[in-house]
py3Dmol code that shows the C-alpha trace and the ligand (Angstrom):
import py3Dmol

protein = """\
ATOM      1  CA  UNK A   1     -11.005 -17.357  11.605  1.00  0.00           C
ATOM      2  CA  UNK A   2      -8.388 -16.363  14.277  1.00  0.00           C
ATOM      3  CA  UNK A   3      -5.464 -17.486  13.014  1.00  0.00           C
ATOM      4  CA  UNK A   4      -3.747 -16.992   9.307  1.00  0.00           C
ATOM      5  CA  UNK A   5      -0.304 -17.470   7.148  1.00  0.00           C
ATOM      6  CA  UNK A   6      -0.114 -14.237   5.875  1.00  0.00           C
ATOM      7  CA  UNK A   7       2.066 -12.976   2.831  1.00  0.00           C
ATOM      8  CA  UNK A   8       4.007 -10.059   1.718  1.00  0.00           C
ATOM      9  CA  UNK A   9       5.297 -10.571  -1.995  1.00  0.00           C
ATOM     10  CA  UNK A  10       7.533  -7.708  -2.245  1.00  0.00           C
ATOM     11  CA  UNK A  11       8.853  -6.837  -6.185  1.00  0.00           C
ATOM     12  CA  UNK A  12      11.697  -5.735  -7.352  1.00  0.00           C
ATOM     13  CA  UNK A  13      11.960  -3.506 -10.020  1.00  0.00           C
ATOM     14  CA  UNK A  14       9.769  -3.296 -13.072  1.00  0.00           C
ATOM     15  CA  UNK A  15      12.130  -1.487 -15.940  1.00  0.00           C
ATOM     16  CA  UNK A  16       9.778   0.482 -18.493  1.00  0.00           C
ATOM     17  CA  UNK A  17      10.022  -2.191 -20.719  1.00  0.00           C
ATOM     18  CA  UNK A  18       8.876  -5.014 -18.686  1.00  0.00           C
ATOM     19  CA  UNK A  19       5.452  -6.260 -20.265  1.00  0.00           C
ATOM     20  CA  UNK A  20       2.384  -6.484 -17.733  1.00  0.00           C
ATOM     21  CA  UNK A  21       2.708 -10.495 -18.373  1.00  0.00           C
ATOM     22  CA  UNK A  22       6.149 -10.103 -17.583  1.00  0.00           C
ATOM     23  CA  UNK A  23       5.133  -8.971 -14.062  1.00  0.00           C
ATOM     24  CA  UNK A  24       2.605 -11.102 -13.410  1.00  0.00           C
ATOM     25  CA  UNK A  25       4.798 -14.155 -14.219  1.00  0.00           C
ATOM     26  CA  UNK A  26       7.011 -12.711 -11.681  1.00  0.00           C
ATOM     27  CA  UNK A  27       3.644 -12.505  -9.212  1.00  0.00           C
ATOM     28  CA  UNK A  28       2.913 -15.959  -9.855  1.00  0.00           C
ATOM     29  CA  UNK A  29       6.283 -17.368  -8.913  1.00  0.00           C
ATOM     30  CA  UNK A  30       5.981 -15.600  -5.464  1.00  0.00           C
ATOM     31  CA  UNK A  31       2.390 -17.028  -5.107  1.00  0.00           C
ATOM     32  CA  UNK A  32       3.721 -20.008  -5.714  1.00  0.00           C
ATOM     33  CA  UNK A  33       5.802 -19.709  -3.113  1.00  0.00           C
ATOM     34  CA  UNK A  34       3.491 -18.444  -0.605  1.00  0.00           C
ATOM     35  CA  UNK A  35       0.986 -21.309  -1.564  1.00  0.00           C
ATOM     36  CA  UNK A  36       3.773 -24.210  -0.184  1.00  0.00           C
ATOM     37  CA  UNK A  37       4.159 -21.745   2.723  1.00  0.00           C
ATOM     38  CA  UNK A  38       0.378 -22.206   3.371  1.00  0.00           C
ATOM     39  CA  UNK A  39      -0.185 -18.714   2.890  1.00  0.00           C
ATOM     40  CA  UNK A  40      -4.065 -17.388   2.650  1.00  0.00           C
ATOM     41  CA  UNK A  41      -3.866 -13.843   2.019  1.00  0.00           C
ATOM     42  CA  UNK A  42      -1.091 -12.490  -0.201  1.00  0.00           C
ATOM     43  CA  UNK A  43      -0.103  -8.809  -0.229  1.00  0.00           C
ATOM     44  CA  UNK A  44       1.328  -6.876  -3.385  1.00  0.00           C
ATOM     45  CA  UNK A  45       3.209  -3.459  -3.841  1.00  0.00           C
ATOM     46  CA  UNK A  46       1.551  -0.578  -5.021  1.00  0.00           C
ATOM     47  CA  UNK A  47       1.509  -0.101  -8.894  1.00  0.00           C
ATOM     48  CA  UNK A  48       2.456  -3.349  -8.585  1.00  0.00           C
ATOM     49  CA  UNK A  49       1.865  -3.875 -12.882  1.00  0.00           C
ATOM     50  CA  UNK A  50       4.033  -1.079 -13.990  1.00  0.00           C
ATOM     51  CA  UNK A  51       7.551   0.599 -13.686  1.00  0.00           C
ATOM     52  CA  UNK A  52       7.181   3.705 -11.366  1.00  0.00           C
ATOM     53  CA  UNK A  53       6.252   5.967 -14.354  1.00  0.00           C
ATOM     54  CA  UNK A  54       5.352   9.619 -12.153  1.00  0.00           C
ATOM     55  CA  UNK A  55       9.203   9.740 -12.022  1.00  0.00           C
ATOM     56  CA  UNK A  56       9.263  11.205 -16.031  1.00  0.00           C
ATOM     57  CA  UNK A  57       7.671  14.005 -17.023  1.00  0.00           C
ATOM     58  CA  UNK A  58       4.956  13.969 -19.953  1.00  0.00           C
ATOM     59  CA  UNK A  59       3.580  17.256 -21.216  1.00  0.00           C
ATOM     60  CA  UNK A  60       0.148  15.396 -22.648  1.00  0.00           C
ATOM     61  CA  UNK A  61      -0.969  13.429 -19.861  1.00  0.00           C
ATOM     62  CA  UNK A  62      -2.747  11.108 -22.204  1.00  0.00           C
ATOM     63  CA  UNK A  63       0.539   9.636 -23.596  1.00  0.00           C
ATOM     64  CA  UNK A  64       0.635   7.836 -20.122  1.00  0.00           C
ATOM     65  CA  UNK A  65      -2.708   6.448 -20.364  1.00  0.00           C
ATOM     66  CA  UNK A  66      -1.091   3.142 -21.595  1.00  0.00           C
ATOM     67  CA  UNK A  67       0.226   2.729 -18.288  1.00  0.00           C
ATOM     68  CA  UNK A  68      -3.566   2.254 -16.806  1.00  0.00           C
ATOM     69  CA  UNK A  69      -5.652  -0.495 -16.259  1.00  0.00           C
ATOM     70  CA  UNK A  70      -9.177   0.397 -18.200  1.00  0.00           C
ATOM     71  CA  UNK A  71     -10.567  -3.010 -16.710  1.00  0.00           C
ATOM     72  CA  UNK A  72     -10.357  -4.985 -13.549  1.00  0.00           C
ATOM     73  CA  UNK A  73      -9.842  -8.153 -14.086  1.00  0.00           C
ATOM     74  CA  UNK A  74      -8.015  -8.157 -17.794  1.00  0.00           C
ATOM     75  CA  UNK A  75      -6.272 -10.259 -20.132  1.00  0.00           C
ATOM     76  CA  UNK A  76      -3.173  -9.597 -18.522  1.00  0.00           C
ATOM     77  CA  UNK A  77      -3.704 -10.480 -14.724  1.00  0.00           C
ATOM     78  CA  UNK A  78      -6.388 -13.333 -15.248  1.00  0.00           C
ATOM     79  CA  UNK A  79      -3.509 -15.846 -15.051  1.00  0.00           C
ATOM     80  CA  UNK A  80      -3.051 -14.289 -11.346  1.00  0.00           C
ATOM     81  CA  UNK A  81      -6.697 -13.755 -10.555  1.00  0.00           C
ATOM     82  CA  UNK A  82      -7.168 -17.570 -11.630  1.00  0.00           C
ATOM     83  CA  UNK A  83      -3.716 -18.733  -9.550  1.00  0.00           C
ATOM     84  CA  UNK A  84      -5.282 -17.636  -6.160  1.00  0.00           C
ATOM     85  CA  UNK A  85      -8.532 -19.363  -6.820  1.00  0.00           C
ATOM     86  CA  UNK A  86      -6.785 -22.645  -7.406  1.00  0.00           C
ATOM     87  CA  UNK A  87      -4.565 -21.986  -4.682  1.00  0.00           C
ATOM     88  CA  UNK A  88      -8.072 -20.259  -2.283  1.00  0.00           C
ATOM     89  CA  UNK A  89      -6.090 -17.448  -1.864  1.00  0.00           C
ATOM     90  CA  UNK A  90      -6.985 -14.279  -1.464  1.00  0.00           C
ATOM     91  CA  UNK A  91      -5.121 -11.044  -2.259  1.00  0.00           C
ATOM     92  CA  UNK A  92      -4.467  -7.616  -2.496  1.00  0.00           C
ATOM     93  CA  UNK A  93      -2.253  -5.961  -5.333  1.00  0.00           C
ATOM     94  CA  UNK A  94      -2.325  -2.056  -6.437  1.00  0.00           C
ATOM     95  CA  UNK A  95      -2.439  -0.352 -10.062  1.00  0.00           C
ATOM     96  CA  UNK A  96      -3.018   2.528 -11.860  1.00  0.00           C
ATOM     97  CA  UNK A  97      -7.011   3.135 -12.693  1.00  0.00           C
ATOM     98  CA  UNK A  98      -8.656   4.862 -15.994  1.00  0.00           C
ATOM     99  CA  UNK A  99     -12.405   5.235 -14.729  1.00  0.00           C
ATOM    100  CA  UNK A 100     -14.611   4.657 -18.108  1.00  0.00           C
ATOM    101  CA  UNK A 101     -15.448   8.670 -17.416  1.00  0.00           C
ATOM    102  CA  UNK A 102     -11.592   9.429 -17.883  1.00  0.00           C
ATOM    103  CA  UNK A 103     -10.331   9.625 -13.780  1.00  0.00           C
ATOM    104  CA  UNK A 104      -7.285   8.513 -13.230  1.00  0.00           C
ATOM    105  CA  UNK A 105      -6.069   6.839  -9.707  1.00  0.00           C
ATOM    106  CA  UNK A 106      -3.834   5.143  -7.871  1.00  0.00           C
ATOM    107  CA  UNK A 107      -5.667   2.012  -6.938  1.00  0.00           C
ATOM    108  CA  UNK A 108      -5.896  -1.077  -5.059  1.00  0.00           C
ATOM    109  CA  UNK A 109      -8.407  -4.006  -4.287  1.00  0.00           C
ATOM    110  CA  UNK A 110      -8.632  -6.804  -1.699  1.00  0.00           C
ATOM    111  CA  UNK A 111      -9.894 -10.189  -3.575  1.00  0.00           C
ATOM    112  CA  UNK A 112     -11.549 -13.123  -2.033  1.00  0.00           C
ATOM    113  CA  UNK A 113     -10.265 -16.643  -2.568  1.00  0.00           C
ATOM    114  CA  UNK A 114     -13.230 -16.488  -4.798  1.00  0.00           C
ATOM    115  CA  UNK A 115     -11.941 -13.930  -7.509  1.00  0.00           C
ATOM    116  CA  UNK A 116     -14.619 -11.481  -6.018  1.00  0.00           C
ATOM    117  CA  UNK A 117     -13.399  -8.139  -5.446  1.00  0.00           C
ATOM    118  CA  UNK A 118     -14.434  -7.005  -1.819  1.00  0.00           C
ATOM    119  CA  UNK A 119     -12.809  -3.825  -1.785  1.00  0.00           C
ATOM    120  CA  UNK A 120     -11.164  -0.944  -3.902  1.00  0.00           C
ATOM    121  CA  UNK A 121      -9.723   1.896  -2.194  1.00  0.00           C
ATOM    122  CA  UNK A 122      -7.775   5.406  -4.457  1.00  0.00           C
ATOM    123  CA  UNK A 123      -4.936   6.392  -3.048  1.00  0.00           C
ATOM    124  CA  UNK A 124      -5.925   9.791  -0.809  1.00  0.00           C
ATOM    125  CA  UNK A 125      -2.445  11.511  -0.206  1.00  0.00           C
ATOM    126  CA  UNK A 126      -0.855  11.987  -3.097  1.00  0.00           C
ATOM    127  CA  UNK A 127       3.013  13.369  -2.735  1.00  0.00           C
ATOM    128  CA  UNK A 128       4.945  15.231  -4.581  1.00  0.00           C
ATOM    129  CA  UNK A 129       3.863  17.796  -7.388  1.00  0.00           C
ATOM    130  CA  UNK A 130       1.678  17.845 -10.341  1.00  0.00           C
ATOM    131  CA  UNK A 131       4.257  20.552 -13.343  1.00  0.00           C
ATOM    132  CA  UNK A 132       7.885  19.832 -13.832  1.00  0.00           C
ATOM    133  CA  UNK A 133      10.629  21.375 -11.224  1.00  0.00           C
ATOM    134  CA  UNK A 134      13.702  21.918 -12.537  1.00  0.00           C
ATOM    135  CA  UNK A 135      15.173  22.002  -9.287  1.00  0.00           C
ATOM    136  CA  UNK A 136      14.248  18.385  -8.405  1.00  0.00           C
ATOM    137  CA  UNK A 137      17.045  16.154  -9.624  1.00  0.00           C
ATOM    138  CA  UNK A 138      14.185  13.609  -9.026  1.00  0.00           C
ATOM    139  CA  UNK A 139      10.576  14.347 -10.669  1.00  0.00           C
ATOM    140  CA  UNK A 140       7.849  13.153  -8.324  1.00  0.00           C
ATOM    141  CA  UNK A 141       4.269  13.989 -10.111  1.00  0.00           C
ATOM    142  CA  UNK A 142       1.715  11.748  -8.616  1.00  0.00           C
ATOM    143  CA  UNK A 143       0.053  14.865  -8.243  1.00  0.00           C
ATOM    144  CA  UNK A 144       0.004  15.211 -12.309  1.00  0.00           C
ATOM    145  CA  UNK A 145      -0.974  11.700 -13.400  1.00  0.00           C
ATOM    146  CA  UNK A 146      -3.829  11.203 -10.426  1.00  0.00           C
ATOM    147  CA  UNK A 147      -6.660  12.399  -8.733  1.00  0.00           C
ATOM    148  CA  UNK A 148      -7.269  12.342  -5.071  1.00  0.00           C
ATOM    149  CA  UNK A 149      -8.812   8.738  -4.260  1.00  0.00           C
ATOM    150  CA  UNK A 150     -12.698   9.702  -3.597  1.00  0.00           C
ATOM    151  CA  UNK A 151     -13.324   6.285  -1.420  1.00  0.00           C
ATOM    152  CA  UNK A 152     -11.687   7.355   1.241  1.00  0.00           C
ATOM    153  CA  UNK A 153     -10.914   4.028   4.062  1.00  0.00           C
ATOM    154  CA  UNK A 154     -13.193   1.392   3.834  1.00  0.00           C
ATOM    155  CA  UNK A 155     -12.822  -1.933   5.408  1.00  0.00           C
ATOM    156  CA  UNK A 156     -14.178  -5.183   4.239  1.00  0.00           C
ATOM    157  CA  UNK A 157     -14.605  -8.649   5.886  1.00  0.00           C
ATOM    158  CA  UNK A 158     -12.727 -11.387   3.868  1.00  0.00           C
ATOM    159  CA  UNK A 159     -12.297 -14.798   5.058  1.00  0.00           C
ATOM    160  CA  UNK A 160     -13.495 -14.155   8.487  1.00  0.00           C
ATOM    161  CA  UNK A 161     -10.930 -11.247   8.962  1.00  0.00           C
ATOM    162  CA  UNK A 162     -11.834  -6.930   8.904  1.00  0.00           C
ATOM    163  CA  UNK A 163      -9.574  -5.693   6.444  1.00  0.00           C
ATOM    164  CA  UNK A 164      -8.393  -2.232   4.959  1.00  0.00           C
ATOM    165  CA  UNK A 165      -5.979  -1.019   2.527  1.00  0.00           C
ATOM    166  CA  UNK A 166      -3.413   2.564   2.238  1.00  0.00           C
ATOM    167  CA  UNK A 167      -1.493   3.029  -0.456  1.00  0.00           C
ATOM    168  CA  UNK A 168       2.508   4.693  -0.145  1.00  0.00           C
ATOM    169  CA  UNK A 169       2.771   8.037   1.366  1.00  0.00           C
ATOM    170  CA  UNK A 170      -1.154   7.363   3.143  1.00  0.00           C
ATOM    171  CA  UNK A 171       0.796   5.177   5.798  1.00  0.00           C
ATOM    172  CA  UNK A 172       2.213   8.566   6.558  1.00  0.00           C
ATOM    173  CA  UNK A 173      -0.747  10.268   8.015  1.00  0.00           C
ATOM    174  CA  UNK A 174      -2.523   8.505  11.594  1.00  0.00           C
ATOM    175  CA  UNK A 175      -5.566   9.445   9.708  1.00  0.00           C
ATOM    176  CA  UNK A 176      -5.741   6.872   7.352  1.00  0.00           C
ATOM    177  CA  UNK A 177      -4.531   4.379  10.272  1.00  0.00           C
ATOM    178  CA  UNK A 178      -7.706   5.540  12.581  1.00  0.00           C
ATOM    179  CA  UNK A 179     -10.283   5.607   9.975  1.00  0.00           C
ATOM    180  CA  UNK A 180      -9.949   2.330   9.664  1.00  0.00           C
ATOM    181  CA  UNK A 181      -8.893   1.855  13.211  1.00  0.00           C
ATOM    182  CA  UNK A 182     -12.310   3.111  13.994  1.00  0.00           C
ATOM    183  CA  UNK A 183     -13.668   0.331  11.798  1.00  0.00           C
ATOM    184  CA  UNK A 184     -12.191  -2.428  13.871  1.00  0.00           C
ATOM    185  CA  UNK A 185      -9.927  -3.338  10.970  1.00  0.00           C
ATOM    186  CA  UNK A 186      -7.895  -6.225  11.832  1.00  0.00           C
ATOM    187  CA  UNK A 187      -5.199  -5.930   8.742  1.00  0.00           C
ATOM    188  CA  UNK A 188      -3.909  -3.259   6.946  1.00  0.00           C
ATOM    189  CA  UNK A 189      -2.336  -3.533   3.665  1.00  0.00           C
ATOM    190  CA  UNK A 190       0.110  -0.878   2.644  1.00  0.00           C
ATOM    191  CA  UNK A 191       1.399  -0.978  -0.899  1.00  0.00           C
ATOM    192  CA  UNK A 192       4.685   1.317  -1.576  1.00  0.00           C
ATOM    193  CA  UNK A 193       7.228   2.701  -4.046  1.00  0.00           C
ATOM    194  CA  UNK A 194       9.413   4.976  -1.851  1.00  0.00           C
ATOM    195  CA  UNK A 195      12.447   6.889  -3.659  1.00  0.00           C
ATOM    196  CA  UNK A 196      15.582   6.926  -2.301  1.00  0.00           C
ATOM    197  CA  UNK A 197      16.436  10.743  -3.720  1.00  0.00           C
ATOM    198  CA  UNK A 198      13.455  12.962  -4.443  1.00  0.00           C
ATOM    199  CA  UNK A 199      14.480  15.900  -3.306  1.00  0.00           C
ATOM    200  CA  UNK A 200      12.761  16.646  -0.076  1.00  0.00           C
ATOM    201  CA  UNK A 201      15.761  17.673   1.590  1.00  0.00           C
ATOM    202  CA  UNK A 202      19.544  16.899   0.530  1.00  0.00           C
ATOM    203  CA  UNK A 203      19.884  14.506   3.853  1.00  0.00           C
ATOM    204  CA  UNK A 204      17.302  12.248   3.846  1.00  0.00           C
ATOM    205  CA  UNK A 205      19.625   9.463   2.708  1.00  0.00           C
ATOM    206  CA  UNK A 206      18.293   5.797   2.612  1.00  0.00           C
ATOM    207  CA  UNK A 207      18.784   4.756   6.300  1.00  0.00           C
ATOM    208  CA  UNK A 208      16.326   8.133   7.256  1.00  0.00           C
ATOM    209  CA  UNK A 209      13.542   6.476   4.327  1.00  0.00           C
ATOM    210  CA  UNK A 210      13.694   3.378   5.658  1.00  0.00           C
ATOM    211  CA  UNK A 211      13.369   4.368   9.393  1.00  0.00           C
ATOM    212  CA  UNK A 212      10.376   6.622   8.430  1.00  0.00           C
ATOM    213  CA  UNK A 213       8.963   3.477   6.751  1.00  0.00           C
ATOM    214  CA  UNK A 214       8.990   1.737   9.749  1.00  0.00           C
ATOM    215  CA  UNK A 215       8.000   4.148  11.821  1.00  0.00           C
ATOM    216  CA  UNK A 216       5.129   4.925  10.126  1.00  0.00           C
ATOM    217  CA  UNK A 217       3.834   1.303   9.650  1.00  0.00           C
ATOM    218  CA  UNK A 218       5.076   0.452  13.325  1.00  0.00           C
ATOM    219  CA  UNK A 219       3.292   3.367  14.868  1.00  0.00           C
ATOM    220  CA  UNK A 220      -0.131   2.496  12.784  1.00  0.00           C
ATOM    221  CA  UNK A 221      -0.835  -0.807  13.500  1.00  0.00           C
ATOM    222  CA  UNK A 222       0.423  -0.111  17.420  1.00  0.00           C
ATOM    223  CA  UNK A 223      -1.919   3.072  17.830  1.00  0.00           C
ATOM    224  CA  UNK A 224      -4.862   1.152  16.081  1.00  0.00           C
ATOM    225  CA  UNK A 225      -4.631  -2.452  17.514  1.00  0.00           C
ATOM    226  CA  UNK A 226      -4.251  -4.055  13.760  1.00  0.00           C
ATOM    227  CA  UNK A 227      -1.677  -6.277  11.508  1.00  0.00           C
ATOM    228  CA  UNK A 228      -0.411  -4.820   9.091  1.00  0.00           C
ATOM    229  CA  UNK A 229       1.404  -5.488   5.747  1.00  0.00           C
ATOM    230  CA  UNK A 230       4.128  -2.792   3.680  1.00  0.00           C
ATOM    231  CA  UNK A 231       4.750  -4.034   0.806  1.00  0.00           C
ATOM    232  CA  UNK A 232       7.946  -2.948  -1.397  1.00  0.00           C
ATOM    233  CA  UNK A 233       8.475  -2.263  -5.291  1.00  0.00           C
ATOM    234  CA  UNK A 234      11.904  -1.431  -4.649  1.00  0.00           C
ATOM    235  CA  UNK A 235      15.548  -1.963  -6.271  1.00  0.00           C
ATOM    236  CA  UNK A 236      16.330  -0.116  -8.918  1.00  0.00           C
ATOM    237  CA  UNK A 237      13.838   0.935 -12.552  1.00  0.00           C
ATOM    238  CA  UNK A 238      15.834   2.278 -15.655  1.00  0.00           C
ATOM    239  CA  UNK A 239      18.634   3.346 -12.769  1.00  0.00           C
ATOM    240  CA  UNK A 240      16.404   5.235 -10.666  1.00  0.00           C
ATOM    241  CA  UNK A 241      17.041   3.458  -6.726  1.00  0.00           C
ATOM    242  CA  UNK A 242      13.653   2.772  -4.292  1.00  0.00           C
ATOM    243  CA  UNK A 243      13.639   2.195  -0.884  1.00  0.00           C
ATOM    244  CA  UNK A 244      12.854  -2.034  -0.094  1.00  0.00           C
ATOM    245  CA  UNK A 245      12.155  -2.697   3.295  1.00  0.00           C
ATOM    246  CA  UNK A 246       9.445  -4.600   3.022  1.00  0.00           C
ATOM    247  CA  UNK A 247       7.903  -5.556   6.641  1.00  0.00           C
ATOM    248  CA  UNK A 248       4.817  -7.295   8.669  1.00  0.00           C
ATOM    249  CA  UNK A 249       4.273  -5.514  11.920  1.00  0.00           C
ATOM    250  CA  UNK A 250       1.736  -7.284  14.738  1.00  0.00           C
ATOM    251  CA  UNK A 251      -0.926  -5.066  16.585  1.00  0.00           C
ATOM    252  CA  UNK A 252       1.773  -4.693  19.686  1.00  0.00           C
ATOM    253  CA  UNK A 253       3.839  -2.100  16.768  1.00  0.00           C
ATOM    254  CA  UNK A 254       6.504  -5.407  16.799  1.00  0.00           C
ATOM    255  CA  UNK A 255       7.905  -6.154  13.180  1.00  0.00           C
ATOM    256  CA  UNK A 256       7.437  -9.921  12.781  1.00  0.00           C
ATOM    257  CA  UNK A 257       9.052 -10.616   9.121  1.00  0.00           C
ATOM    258  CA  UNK A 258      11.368  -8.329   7.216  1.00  0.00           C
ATOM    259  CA  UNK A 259      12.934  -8.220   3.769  1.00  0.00           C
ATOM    260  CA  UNK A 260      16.558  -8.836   3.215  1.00  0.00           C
ATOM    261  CA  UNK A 261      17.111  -7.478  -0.274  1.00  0.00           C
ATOM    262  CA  UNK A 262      15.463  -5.302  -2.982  1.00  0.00           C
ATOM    263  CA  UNK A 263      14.421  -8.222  -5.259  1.00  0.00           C
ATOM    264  CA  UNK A 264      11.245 -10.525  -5.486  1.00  0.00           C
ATOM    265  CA  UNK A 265      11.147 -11.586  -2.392  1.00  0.00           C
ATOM    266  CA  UNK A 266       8.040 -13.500  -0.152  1.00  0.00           C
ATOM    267  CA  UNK A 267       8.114 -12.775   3.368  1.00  0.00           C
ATOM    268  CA  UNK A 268       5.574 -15.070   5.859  1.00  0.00           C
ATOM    269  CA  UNK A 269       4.050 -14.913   8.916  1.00  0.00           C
ATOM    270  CA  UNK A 270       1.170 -16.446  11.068  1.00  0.00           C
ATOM    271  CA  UNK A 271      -1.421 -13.749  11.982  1.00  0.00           C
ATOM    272  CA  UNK A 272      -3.718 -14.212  15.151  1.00  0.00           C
ATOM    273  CA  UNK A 273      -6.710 -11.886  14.897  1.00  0.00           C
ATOM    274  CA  UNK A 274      -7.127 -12.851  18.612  1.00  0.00           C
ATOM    275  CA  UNK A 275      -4.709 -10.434  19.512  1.00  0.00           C
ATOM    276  CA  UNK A 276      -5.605  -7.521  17.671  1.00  0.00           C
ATOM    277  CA  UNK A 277      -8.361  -7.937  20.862  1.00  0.00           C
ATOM    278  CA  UNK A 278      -6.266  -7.045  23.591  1.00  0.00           C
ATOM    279  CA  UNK A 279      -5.478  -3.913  22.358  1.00  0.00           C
ATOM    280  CA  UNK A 280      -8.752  -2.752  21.224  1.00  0.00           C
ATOM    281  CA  UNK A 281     -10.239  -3.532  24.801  1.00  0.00           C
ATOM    282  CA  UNK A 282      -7.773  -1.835  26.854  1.00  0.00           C
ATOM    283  CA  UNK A 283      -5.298   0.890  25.335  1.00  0.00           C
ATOM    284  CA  UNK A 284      -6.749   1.419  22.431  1.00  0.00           C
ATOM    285  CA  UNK A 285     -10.564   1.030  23.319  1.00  0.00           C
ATOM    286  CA  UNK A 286     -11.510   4.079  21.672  1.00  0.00           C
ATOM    287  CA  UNK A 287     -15.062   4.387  23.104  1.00  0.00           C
ATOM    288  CA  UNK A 288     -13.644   4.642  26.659  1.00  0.00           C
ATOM    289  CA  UNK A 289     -10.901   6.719  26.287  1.00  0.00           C
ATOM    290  CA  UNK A 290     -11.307   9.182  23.048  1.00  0.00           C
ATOM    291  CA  UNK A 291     -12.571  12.882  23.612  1.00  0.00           C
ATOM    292  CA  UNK A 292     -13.802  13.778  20.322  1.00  0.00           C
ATOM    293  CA  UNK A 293     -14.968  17.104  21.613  1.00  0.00           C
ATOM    294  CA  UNK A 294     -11.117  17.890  21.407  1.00  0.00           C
ATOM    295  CA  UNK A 295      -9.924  16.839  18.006  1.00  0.00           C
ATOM    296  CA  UNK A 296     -12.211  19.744  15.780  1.00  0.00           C
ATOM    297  CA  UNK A 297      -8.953  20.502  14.296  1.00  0.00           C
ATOM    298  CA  UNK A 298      -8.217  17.299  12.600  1.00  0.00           C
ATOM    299  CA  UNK A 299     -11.400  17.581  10.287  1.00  0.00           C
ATOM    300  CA  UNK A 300     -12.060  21.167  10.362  1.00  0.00           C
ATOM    301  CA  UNK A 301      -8.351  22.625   9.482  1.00  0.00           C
ATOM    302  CA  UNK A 302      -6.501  21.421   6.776  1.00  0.00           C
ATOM    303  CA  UNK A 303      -3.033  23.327   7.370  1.00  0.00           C
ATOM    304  CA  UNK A 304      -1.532  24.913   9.914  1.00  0.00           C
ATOM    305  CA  UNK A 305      -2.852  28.381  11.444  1.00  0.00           C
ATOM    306  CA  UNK A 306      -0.034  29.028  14.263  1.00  0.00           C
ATOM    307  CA  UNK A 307      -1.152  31.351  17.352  1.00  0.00           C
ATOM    308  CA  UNK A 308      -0.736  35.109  16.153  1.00  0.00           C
ATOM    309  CA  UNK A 309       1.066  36.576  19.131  1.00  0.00           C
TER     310      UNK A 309
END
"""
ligand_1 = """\
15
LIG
N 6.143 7.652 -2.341
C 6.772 8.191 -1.213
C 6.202 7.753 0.124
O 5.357 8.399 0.741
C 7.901 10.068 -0.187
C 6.917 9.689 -1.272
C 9.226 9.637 -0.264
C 7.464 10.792 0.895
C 10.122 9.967 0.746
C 8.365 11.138 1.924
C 9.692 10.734 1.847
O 6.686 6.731 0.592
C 4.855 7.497 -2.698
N 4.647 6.876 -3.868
O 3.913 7.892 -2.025
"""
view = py3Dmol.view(width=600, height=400)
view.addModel(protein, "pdb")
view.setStyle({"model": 0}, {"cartoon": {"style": "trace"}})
view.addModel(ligand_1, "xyz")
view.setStyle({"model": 1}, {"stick": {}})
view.zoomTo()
view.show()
């Protein structure tokens, strides 16, 4: 398989009331979509099921479980699961995971046209802060409802093409991107829900979000040879604004579809695998041109020890 339509169904978004069917209907509709549009691999946000729920603040963590998947497939995404096998489809959505020994992640999976799940990958950076800051105008506790993922990044081979998966704020750190880079992966799927106002510093502003974003994603699939998918819940949840932005970016860094608005919205684009090649044998052929001898650092230090004259 060299060459693919390739989807990004970016979500608007999901109000705390919204019903997991709800969503899925809305999934559907944008498969739909991407199934006229010849599309054979369909990309989803991360936590693409529920409203963004780390925003609020619970004291007993278990109150939230309700917002987990305990099983993968369920009752509520079969309709979607069975929608991409009529359609021989494959694709890649994230949620929120209760492991039956009581872990809690940020997850996603990469499905075959099949319904066979190739891949799962837990979300490894997790931002933000885990006990309420009454500072923050904007509550960001991923680090309260999850754990550190524990796969780290895997790639599979689905429908003739080496895939991987980050999840949000991983698409920030070249680690993720070379892991898999050092995999040969071929596509990278990056689910997100970025807020517009969380507090890291009073000037971020929207336009700063959104050109970190693309920065990030740009910069990944460039350094690493690979396609690569960022896919969007955005709009606004129960008035709270997140960034859209939504973009497919080829193994040259290029973006090569974009999202217009913060809604549903399916963006499309033909992927040749042949040219994730080029990049890999010349630029970017790692065996000729890394020197691991000089990158201890990276693995061995986890923050930063400055010189100490
Ligand atoms: N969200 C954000 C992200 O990494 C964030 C957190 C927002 C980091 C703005 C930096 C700036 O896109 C998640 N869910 O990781």
């Amino acid at each position: 398989m060299t060459k693919m339509m390739i989807g990004a169904a970016q979500i608007g978004g999901i109000q705390k009331a919204e019903t997991r069917e709800e969503v899925v209907a809305r999934m559907i509709a944008l498969m739909d979509e991407a199934a006229a549009k010849g599309v054979k691999f369909l990309a989803y946000p991360e936590m693409t099921l529920t409203t963004f729920f780390p925003r609020f603040y619970v004291e007993d963590r278990a109150e939230f479980d309700h917002w987990f998947e305990k099983e993968m497939p369920n009752a509520a995404v079969q309709p979607l699961f069975d929608k991409a096998k009529e359609y021989g489809m494959g694709f890649t959505f994230g949620y929120c995971e209760l492991t039956p020994e009581g872990q809690h992640f940020n997850t996603s999976i990469i499905v075959s046209p099949e319904g066979e799940i190739m891949l799962k990958y837990r979300k490894t950076h997790l931002p933000g802060h885990a006990e309420f800051e009454e500072e923050r105008s904007h509550q960001h506790l991923e680090k309260r409802y999850f754990l550190p993922g524990d796969t780290g990044f895997n790639v599979v081979r689905s429908q003739g093409v080496i895939m991987g998966m980050s999840i949000c704020n991983d698409r920030r750190w070249p680690e993720s991107w070379r892991v898999m880079g050092l995999q040969g992966v071929q596509l990278v799927s990056i689910g997100y829900n970025t807020p517009s106002q969380n507090n890291l510093s009073a000037d971020e502003g929207l336009a700063k979000r959104l050109y970190h974003h693309e920065l990030s994603v740009c910069a990944g699939a460039y350094q690493n040879s690979t396609y690569a998918m960022a896919v969007a819940k955005c709009g606004t949840e129960d008035g709270n604004h997140m960034i859209g932005g939504s973009i497919i970016v080829d193994p040259d860094g290029f973006v090569i579809a974009k999202a217009e608005g913060e809604g549903d919205e399916l963006l499309v684009a033909e992927a040749d695998f042949d040219k994730c090649a080029f990049g890999k044998s010349t630029v970017f052929n790692f065996a000729a041109h890394r020197r691991t001898e000089h990158y201890g650092r990276i693995v061995s230090q986890t923050g930063v020890e400055e010189p100490s004259e």
